[in-house]
N, C-alpha and C positions, 0 to 999 in steps of 0.2 A: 378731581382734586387730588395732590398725591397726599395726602391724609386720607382718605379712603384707602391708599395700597397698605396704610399700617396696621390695617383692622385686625390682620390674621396678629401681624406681632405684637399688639396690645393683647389681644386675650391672652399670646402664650404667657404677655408678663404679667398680668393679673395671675396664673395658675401657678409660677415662678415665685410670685409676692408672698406666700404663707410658706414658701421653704426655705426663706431666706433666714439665717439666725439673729436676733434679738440682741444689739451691742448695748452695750453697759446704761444703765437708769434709763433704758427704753427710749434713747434719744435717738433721733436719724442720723444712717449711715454718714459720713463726712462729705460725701456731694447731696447731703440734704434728702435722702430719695428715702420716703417714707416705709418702713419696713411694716406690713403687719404682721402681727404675731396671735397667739392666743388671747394677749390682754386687749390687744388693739390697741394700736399707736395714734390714730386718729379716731376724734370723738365730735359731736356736735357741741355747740354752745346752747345755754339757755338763755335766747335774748329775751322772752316771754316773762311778764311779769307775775309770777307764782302767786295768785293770790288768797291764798291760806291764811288759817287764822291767826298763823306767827306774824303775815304783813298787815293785818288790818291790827291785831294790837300794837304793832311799833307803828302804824299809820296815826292811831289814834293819841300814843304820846308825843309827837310830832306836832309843833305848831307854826306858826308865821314865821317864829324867830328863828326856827330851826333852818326852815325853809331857806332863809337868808344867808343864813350861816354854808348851808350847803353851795348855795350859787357862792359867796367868796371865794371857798374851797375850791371849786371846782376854776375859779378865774385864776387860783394863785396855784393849783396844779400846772393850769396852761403855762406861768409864768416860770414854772422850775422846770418845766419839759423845756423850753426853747431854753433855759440858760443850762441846763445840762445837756442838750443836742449840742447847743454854738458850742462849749467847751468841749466837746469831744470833738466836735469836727473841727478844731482851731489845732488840737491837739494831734491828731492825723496827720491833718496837711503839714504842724511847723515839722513832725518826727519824718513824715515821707521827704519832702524839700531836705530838710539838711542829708538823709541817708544819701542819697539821691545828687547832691551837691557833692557831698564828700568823695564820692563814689566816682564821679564824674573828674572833680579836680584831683585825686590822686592820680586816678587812672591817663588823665593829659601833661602830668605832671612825670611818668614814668614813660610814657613813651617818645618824649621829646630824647630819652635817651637809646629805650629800647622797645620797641613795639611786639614783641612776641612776649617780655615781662610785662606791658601793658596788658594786655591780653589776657595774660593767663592772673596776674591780680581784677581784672573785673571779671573775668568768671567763678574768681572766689568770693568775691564780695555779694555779690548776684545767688548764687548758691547757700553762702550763709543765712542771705534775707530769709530767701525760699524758704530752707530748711526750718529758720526758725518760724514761719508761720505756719508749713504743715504738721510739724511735732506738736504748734499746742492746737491744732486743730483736730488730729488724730487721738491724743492725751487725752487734754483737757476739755474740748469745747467741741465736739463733734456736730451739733447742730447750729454751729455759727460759718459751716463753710456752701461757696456761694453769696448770690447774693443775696436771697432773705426773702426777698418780694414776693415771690410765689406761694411760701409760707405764712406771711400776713396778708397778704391778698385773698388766702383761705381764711384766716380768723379772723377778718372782718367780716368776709363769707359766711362765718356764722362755723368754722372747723378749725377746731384745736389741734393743731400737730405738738405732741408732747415736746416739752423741751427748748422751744423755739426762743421764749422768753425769760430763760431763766439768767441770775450774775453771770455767771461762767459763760454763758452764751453772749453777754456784753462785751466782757474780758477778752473774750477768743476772738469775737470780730473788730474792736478795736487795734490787737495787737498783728492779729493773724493778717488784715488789712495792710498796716504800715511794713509788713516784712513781704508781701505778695506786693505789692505794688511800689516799694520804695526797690524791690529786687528787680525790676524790668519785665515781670510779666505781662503779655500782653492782654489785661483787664485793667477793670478800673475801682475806685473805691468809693463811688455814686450809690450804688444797692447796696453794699454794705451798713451806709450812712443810713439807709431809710430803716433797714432793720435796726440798724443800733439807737435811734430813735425810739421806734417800735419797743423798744427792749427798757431803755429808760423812765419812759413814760407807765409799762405797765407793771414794774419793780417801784415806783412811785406813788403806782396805785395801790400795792399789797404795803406798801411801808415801806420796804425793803424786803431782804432775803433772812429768812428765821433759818437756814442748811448754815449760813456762814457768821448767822446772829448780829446781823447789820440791816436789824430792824427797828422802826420806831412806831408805837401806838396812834401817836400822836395823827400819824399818816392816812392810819387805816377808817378811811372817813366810807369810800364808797369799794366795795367786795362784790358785787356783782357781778358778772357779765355786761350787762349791758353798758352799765360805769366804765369799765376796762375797754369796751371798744371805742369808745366817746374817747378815752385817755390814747389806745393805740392810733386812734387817725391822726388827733394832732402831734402824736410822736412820729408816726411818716409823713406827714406834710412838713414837721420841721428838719427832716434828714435831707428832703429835697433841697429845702430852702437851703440847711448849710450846704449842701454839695453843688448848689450853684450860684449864692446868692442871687437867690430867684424867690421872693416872700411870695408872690401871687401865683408861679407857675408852682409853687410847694402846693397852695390851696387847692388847685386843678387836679393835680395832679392828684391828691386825695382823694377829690371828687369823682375825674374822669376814670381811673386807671384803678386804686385798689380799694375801693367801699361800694358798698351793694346797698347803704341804705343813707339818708341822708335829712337835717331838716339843718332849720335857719340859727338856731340856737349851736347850735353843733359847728355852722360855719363861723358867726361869730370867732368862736373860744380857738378855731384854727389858725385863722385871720392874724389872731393874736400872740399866738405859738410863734410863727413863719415871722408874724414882723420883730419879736425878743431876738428871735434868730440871727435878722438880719442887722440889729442891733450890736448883738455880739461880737461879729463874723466882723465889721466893721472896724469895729471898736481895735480888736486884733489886731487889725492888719495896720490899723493908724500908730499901735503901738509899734510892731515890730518893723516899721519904716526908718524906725532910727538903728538899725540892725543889731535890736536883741535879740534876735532871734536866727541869728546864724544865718545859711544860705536861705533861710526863705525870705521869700522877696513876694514881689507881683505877682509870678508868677503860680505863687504857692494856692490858689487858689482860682475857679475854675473859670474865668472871665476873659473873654476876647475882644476885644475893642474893636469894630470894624465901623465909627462912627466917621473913619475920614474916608470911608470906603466910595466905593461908585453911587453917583448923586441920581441917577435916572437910569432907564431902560427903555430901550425901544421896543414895537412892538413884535416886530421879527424874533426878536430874543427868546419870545416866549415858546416857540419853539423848542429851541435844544433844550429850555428850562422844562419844559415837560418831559423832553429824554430823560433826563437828570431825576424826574420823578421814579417812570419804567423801571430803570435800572435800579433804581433805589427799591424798587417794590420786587423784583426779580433777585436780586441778590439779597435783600432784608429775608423772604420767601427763603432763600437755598441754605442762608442762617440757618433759621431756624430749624432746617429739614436736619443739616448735617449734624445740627446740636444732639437733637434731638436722638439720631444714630449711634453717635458716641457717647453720650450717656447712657443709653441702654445698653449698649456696649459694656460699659466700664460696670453697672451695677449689675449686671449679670454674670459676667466672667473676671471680669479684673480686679475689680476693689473687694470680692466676695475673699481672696486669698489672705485678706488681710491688713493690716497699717502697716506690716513691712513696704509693701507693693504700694501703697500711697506713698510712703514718703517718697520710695525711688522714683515713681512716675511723675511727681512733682519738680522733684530733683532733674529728671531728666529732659521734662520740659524746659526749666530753668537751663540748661547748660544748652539745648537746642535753639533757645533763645538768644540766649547772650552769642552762641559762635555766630549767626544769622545777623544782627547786630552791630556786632564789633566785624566780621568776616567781608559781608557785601560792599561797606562802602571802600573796602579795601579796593578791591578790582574796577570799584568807581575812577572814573578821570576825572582829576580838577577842571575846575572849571574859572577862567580870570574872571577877578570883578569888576561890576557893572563900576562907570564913572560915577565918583559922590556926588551924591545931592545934599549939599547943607541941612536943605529946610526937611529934607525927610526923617532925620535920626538916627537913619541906618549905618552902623559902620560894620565894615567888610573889611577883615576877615574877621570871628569871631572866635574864641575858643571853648570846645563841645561843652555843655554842659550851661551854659553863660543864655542868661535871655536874649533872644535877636537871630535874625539870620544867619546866612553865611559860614558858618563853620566851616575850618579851618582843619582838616583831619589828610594825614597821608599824601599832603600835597606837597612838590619840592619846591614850590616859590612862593613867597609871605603873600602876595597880592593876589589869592587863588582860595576856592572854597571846591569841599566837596556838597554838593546839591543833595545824595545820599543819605550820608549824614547829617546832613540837617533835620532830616525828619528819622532818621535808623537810630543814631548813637546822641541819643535828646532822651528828655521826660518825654512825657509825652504831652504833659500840659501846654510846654514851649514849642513841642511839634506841633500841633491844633493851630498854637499863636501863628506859628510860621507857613502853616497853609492858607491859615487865612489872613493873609497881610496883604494891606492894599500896596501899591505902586511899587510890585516886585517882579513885573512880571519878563518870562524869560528867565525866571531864578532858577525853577526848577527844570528840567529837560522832560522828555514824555515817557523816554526808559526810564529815566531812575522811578518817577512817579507808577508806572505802570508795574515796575519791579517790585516794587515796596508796597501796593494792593494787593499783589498775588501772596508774598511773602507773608504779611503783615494779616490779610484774611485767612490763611492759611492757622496761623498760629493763635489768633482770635478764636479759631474753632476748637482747635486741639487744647487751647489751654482751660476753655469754658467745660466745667467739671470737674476740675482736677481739686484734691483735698485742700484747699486754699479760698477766703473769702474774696468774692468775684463779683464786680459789676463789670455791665455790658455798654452803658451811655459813651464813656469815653471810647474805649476800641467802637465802637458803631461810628463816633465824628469822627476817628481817624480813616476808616475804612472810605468813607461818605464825603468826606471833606478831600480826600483823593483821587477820586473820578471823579467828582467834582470840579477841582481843577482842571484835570485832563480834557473834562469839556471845555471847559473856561479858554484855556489854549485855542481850543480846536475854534471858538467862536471870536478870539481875537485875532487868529489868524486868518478867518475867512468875510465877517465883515470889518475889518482893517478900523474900527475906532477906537479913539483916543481914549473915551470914558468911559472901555467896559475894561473892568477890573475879572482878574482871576481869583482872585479871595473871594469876589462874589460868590460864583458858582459852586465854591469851595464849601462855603456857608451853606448853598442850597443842599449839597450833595450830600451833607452833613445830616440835613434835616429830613433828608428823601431815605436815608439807608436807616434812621431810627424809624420814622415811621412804618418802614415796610418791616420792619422787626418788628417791634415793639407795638406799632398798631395805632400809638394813642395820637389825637388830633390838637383840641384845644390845650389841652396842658403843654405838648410839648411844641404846639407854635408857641405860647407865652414865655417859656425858657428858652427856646432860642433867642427871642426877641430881647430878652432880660441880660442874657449874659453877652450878646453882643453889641448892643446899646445903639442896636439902629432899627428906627421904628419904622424906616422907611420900606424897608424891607419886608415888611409883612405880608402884603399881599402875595408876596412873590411865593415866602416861605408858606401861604397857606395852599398855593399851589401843588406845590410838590407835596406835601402832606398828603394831601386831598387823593391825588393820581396814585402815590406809593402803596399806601395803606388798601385805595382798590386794587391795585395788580397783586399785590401778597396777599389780600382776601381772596385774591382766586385761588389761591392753592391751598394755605395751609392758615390755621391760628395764630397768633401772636408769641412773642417769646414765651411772654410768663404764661399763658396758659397751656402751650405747649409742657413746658417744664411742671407744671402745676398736674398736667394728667400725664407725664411719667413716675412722677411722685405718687399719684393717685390718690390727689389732695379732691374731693367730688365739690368741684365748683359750681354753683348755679349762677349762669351766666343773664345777662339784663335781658335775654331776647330766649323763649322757650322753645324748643324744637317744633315742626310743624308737623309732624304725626302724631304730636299730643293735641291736637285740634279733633282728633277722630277717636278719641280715648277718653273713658269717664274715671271717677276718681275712685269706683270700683274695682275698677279693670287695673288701676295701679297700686293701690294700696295690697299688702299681704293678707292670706287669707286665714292665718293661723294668727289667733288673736291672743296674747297672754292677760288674763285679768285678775283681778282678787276680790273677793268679800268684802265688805265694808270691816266688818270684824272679822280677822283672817287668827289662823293658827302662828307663832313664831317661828316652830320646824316649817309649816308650806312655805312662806316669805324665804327660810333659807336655802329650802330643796329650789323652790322656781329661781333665786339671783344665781345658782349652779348652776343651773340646767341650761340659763339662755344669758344671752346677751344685751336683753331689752333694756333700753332705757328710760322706754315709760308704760306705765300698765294703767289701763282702765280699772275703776275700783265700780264696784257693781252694787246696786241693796236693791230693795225688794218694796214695793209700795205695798197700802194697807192692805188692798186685793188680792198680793200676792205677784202682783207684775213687776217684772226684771226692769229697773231702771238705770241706765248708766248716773253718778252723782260727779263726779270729777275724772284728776288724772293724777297718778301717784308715781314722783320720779325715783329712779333706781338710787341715785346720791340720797337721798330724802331717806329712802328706807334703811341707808346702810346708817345714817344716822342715827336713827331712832333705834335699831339692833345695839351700835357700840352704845348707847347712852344707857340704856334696859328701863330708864326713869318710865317710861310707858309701857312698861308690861303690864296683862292686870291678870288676873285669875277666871272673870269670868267671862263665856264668851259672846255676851251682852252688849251692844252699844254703851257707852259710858254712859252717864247722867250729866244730862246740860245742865241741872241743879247743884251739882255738887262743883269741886276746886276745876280751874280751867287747867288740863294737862297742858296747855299749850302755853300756857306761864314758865313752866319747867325748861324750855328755850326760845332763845334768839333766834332773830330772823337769817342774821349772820353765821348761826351754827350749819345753816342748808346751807350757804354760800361753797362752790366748789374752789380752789384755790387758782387764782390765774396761773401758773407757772407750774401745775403739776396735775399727777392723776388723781389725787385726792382722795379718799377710801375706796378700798376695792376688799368683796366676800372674803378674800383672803385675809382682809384685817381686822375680820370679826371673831370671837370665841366665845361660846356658850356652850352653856352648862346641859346636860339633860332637863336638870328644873325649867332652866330659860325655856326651853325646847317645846315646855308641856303647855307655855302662856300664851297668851293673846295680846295681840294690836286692834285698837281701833283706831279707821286710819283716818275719819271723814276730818278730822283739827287739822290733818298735815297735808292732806291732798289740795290741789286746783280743784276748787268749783265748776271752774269759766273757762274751759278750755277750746280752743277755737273750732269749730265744727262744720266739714259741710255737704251736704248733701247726694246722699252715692250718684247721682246722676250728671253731677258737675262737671265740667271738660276738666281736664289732665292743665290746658293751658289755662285758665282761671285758680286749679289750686297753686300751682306752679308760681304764679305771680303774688298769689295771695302770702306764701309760704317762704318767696325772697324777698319780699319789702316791709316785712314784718318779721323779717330774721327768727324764724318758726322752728322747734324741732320734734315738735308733732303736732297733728291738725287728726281730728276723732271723722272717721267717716259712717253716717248712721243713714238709715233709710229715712224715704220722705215723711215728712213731719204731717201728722192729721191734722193739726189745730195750729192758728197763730194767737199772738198775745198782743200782737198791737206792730206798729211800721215806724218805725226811726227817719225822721226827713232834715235838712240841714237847721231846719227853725225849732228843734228841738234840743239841738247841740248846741243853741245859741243862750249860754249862760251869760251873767254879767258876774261879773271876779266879788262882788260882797252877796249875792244872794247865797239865802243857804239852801242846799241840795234840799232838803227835807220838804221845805214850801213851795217848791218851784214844782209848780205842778204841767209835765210834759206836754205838748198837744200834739198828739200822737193819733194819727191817721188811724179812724173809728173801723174795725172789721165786723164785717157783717156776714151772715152767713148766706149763701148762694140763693136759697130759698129764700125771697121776701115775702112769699106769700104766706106764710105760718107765721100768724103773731106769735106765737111761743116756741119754745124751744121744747124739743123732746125733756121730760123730766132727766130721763137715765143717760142722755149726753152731754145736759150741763152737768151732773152728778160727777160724770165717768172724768169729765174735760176738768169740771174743775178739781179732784184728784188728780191728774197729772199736772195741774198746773201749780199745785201747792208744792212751795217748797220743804225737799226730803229733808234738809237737816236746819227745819225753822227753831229748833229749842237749844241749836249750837252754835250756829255758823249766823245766824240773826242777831244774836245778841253781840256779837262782833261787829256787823256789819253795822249796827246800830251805835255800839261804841267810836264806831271811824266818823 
C-alpha cells in the first residue's frame, strides 16, 4: 500500500509537531493542522457519565416534569440548528451567485470591446475575493480554513481540537467561503457548510459566546459533552442537507461518514434538523424566483436534474461502467496521495514563515487560476452549433456566466460556441449542470474534455490547503463528471445507440472519483440520488461506488482520515487493527500509574497537575484491614475546580463526616462541565496562598465511583471496541478479580417505566462457589469477601445514592 512508504515521514512529522510555534488563543495553523504544544491543542472528551455525588443530588431534584422539559429542549434545539444552518446556507449561495454573476457579466461585458481589459478586470476581481477570504482567515479565524470535516469527525470521535467551534470560527467560514469560492477557486463550499453547522448547533448549545457577550441563560439548558455531540451531529447532517438539498443523504452521511457512536433517539432529532433544512432551503429559493435576489437563480444551489436523462441501459454497458469505477478509485487514491504531500509540504516549510506567505500563496493560486481560466479557452476553436431542437430548451449560443450550455467566448461568428468555456470560464455549479446534460451529445470534443481534467485536477490539488475555507464534493463532480463523460463518448461511439446519453456516464464518473476519495458508500449513493432526481439510476451508481472505494482501499485511506492523521487528530476508527488480536490490555495500557489518597494534601494535588499531564487519576483508600482499594476516578478539570473554588479546603487530614453539611451542596453539577468551545481551566489559573498549601481535600464527593474497568488479560481488540462505542476517555485496568457478586442477563435489565428501582428485586444468575462439596463456607473467606464487598464510602456516597 503506498501508505506504508509514509511511515518514515509520519514519524519525522510527529518529532516536527512539538517544534512548531503556538499561533495566537492556541487555535490551528490556518490549513487546520493541529500544532501541539506544551498545553496540548488536542484533548479527549468526557462522554462518560461522572457519576459523583454532584449528579446523583441534581438527579434527585429532577423529576418527570423536568425530564419532559428537557426532551422539548432538546426537539426545539434541533429546530434552531436547521433554521440557522438553512439561513446560513441560503446566505452563502445568494452572496456566492451574485459575486460570481457580477464577476462574470462585467467581465463579458468588457470584452466585447476589449479582451486583454477583460482579462485583466477578472483577475482583479478573482484576487480581491481570494484576498478577502485569506486576511480574515489568517486574522481573524484561523481555525475555520479548510473544510472542517476532519475536525468534527474527531469531536464526535470523542477529541477536542481547540478552536474549531468557536463565533469567530463561524464568522471566518461563512465569509472566508463566499470570497474562496465566489473568487474561482478550484473548491467548493460543501465542507465548509458541515462545519458551519457543526459551529451553530454547538454555540446553541453553550447559549451563545460570553468572549463577545452574545450570550443567553436562557439557552444554557444541556453543558455536557455528551449533550454537545448529540447537538454537533445534527448540526453536520444539517450542513449536508443545505449543501445539497439532500434531508436523508444529510442523515447518512452523519451516520455513515462522521460519528463513531449512534442510537434511535439521536436519529430521530437528525431526521428532524436535515428535514427544517430542507424546508428552509426551499422556501428561499421560491422566494428569490421572483428575482429578489439578484443573479441567483436555479443555479444557486447544488442540484442537477438529470430526470429526462437515459431511460435504460444495456447489459454490455456495464462494462466501461465498471472502468468508470477503477479510474475513479485510482485517481480518488492519487488525490489523496498528492494532498496529502502538499500539505505536509506547506505545514512544515511554507506556512511555518508566516501569514505573510499565506496570504501571497493564496494570492498566487488565485491569479494561476484565473490566467488557466480565462487563458485556455482562448487557444480553443469554436465550435458551430448543433441544429435547434425546440422541445429541448437549449439555446445556442449563450453568454459565459448565464445558465445553459454553449457559451459563446472568443469566437468570430454569433452561431458558434467555445466547448472550453463552457465548463473553464463557468461557476462551477453551471459547469457540473452542463456535463451533465442529457441530449448534448457531440457538445463537448475529447481534447477540450481531456484538457480541462488534467488542468482542473491539477489545481484541485494545489489549491486544497491553501489558508482559505475548502471543500472537496464539488471539485471531486467536476473532476469525475469529466472522465466520465470521456467514456460516455467513447461508448456512444462504439455501440452506436440512440439511448445512451453522455450525462450519464458523466453522473457515474462523478460518483466513482468521490467515492475513491472520500470512501463513503451509502450516504453518498443517497445524495447523488437526491440532487439528480433520478432514481433510476441507482443501481448503476451503487456500482461504481462499490468498485471505486475497493481500488482506493488498495492503497491508501480516505480524504478526511488521511487529513485527520496529518493533523494528528488520533481517530479510532470502526474496525481495530489486527495485531491488537494478540495484545492484552496490559500490554497497552502505561505502566507509570499517577494516583491520589482519598484525603490528599492541596500542595501534592498542585505539585502532581505540574508535573504531568493526566487527565485522570485513580483516587486510592485503604479498607478496615489495611488493604489498598481503588474507590473511584478523579478528573484533572474536577480538581482544578475544586483548587479555584478553596469552598473544600479543610484543616484536617481526616475523611470528612458523612454526618455533618454535604460539602457537595457547595456546587453544581455544571460547575465540572468543561466549556465546549475552549480549554477551560488550566494549573496556570490557579493561585494559592502558602495557607491554602498547607490544607486538604477530600476527594471521595467529587470522584467517579463507577468507572469502567477491565480486566489485565483482556485483548487490546475488545478494550478498543468497548472504549469507541461508549465514547470512553479512560477504562481502569486491574488484575483478575477473586470474587463475583452476581451475573447481569438481558431479563434483568428488563424494567417496566412505573416500577420503582428500589422493589424490583434482580434475578440475577445465583454464584456458587466451585467446591459443592463443602456445605459451609470457610469462616475467614466469607469474613475476608464480605469486607471487600462492603461498600468504601457507605456513610457518603449511600446516602446519595439513596436520595436519587
Amino acid at each position: 500500500m503506498l501508505s506504508n512508504h509514509l511511515q518514515n515521514g509520519i514519524e519525522t512529522a510527529k518529532l516536527v509537531w512539538s517544534r512548531i510555534p503556538n499561533s495566537e488563543d492556541g487555535d490551528p495553523d490556518a490549513i487546520g493542522l493541529t500544532k501541539r504544544n506544551d498545553d496540548g491543542n488536542v484533548e479527549s472528551l468526557d462522554y462518560e457519565v461522572i457519576e459523583n455525588c454532584a449528579y446523583w443530588e441534581e438527579q434527585a431534584q429532577r423529576g418527570k416534569l423536568y425530564v419532559g422539559y428537557c426532551v422539548v429542549v432538546k426537539w426545539f434545539f434541533a429546530l434552531l440548528i436547521g433554521l440557522g444552518t438553512g439561513l446560513a446556507a441560503v446566505f452563502i449561495n445568494i452572496s456566492v451567485e451574485n459575486f460570481a454573476g457580477w464577476k462574470f457579466a462585467l467581465t463579458f461585458a468588457i470584452i466585447q470591446k476589449s479582451y486583454v481589459a477583460g482579462f485583466l478586470v477578472y483577475i482583479l476581481i478573482n484576487l480581491v475575493l481570494v484576498y478577502s477570504s485569506v486576511y480574515i482567515i489568517t486574522q481573524f479565524a484561523p481555525a475555520a480554513a479548510g473544510s472542517g470535516i476532519p475536525e468534527i469527525k474527531g469531536y464526535l470521535n470523542g477529541i477536542d481540537v481547540h478552536g474549531i467551534l468557536l463565533l469567530r470560527t463561524l464568522i471566518g467560514k461563512i465569509f472566508g467561503s463566499i470570497g474562496s469560492v465566489g473568487g474561482g477557486l478550484a473548491l467548493g463550499k460543501e465542507g465548509p457548510l458541515v462545519h458551519t453547522g457543526a459551529c451553530i448547533a454547538s454555540l446553541l448549545g453553550q447559549g451563545g459566546s460570553k468572549k463577545y457577550h452574545l450570550n443567553s441563560k436562557w439557552l444554557q439548558v444541556f453543558k455536557s459533552d455528551r449533550d454537545q455531540r448529540d447537538l454537533v451531529t445534527c448540526g453536520c447532517a444539517a450542513g449536508v442537507a443545505a449543501a445539497f438539498r439532500a434531508p436523508v443523504g444529510g442523515v447518512l452521511f452523519a451516520l455513515e461518514e462522521v460519528t463513531s457512536w449512534w442510537r434511535s433517539q439521536l436519529m430521530w432529532r437528525v431526521f428532524f434538523t436535515s428535514a427544517i433544512v430542507a424546508v428552509v432551503v426551499r422556501s428561499a429559493m421560491n422566494w428569490c424566483k421572483s428575482g429578489k435576489c439578484g443573479h441567483f437563480g436555479s443555479g444557486g444551489f447544488i442540484i442537477w436534474d438529470v430526470s429526462d436523462g437515459q431511460e435504460d441501459y444495456s447489459f454490455e454497458e456495464l462494462f466501461p461502467m465498471a472502468i468508470i469505477g477503477v479510474i475513479g478509485g485510482l485517481l480518488g487514491a492519487l488525490f489523496n496521495q498528492l494532498t496529502y504531500y502538499i500539505a505536509y509540504w506547506r505545514r512544515n516549510y511554507l506556512h511555518k514563515r508566516g501569514n505573510q506567505v499565506k496570504i501571497m500563496e493564496a494570492c498566487l493560486v488565485s491569479l494561476i487560476t484565473s490566467i488557466i481560466s480565462f487563458g485556455l479557452p482562448l487557444l480553443r476553436t469554436c465550435s458551430p452549433c448543433p441544429e435547434a431542437d425546440p422541445d429541448s430548451g437549449i439555446e445556442c449560443p449563450r453568454p459565459p456566466g448565464m445558465y445553459g450550455n454553449y457559451v459563446n467566448f472568443y469566437c468570430s461568428k454569433d452561431k458558434e460556441y467555445n466547448d472550453l468555456a463552457t465548463i473553464f470560464f463557468n461557476t462551477q455549479d453551471d459547469a457540473i449542470r452542463n456535463l451533465f446534460s442529457a441530449k448534448t451529445i457531440h457538445e463537448f470534443s475529447a481534447q477540450s474534455l481531456l484538457t480541462f481534467l488534467v488542468m482542473f485536477y491539477t489545481l484541485a490539488v494545489v489549491t486544497f490547503g491553501t489558508a482559505v475555507p475548502a471543500g472537496q464534493f464539488v471539485p471531486g463532480i467536476m473532476i469525475g463528471s469529466t472522465y466520465g463523460r470521456l467514456v460516455g463518448m467513447f461508448v456512444v461511439s462504439f455501440y452506436k445507440k440512440l439511448n445512451i446519453e453522455e450525462g450519464t456516464y458523466a453522473l457515474l464518473g462523478a460518483a466513482s472519483f468521490l467515492g475513491g476519495s472520500m470512501r463513503m458508500t451509502v450516504s453518498l449513493c443517497v445524495i447523488m440520488v437526491e440532487i439528480t432526481n433520478n432514481l433510476k439510476l441507482l443501481p448503476l451508481i451503487m456500482l461504481v461506488l462499490l468498485i471505486s472505494k475497493a481500488v482506493g482501499d488498495a492503497f491508501n485511506e480516505g480524504l478526511y482520515e488521511e487529513q485527520a492523521r496529518l493533523r494528528n487528530i488520533p481517530l479510532l476508527e470502526s474496525r481495530p487493527k489486527y495485531q491488537m488480536r494478540k495484545m492484552t490490555a496490559k500490554d497497552a495500557c502505561g505502566n507509570r500509574v499517577v494516583s491520589f489518597p482519598r484525603v490528599v494534601k492541596v500542595a501534592d494535588v498542585v505539585s502532581i497537575l505540574w508535573s504531568n499531564k493526566h487527565n485522570g487519576f485513580p483516587v486510592i483508600d485503604h479498607t478496615r484491614n489495611g488493604e489498598a482499594l481503588v474507590i473511584g476516578l478523579m478528573l484533572r478539570s474536577h480538581l482544578l475546580v475544586l483548587l479555584q473554588s478553596k469552598v473544600d479546603f479543610q484543616h484536617s487530614p481526616l475523611p470528612s463526616d458523612p454526618t455533618g453539611p454535604k460539602p457537595i451542596g457547595r456546587h453544581a453539577f455544571s460547575e465540572f462541565v468543561k466549556p465546549a468551545s475552549g480549554k477551560g481551566l488550566s494549573i496556570e489559573d490557579i493561585h494559592l496562598s502558602s495557607d491554602d498549601l498547607d490544607m486538604f481535600l477530600d476527594l471521595a464527593p467529587f470522584l467517579n465511583p463507577s468507572p469502567y474497568i477491565v480486566p489485565e488479560d483482556m485483548s487490546v481488540t475488545k478494550v478498543y471496541n468497548l472504549f469507541r462505542q461508549l465514547g470512553l476517555r479512560h477504562i481502569f485496568v486491574v488484575p483478575r478479580p477473586s470474587c463475583v457478586v452476581g451475573l447481569i442477563t438481558r431479563k434483568d435489565l428488563l424494567m417496566e417505566e412505573n416500577e420503582d428501582p428500589a422493589t424490583v428485586e434482580l434475578q440475577s444468575t445465583s454464584v456458587r462457589l466451585l467446591d459443592d462439596r463443602s456445605p459451609h463456607r470457610d469462616k475467614e473467606t466469607v469474613r475476608r469477601n464480605a469486607d471487600t464487598e462492603r461498600p468504601l464510602l457507605n456513610g457518603l456516597l449511600g446516602q446519595h445514592h439513596a436520595a436519587g
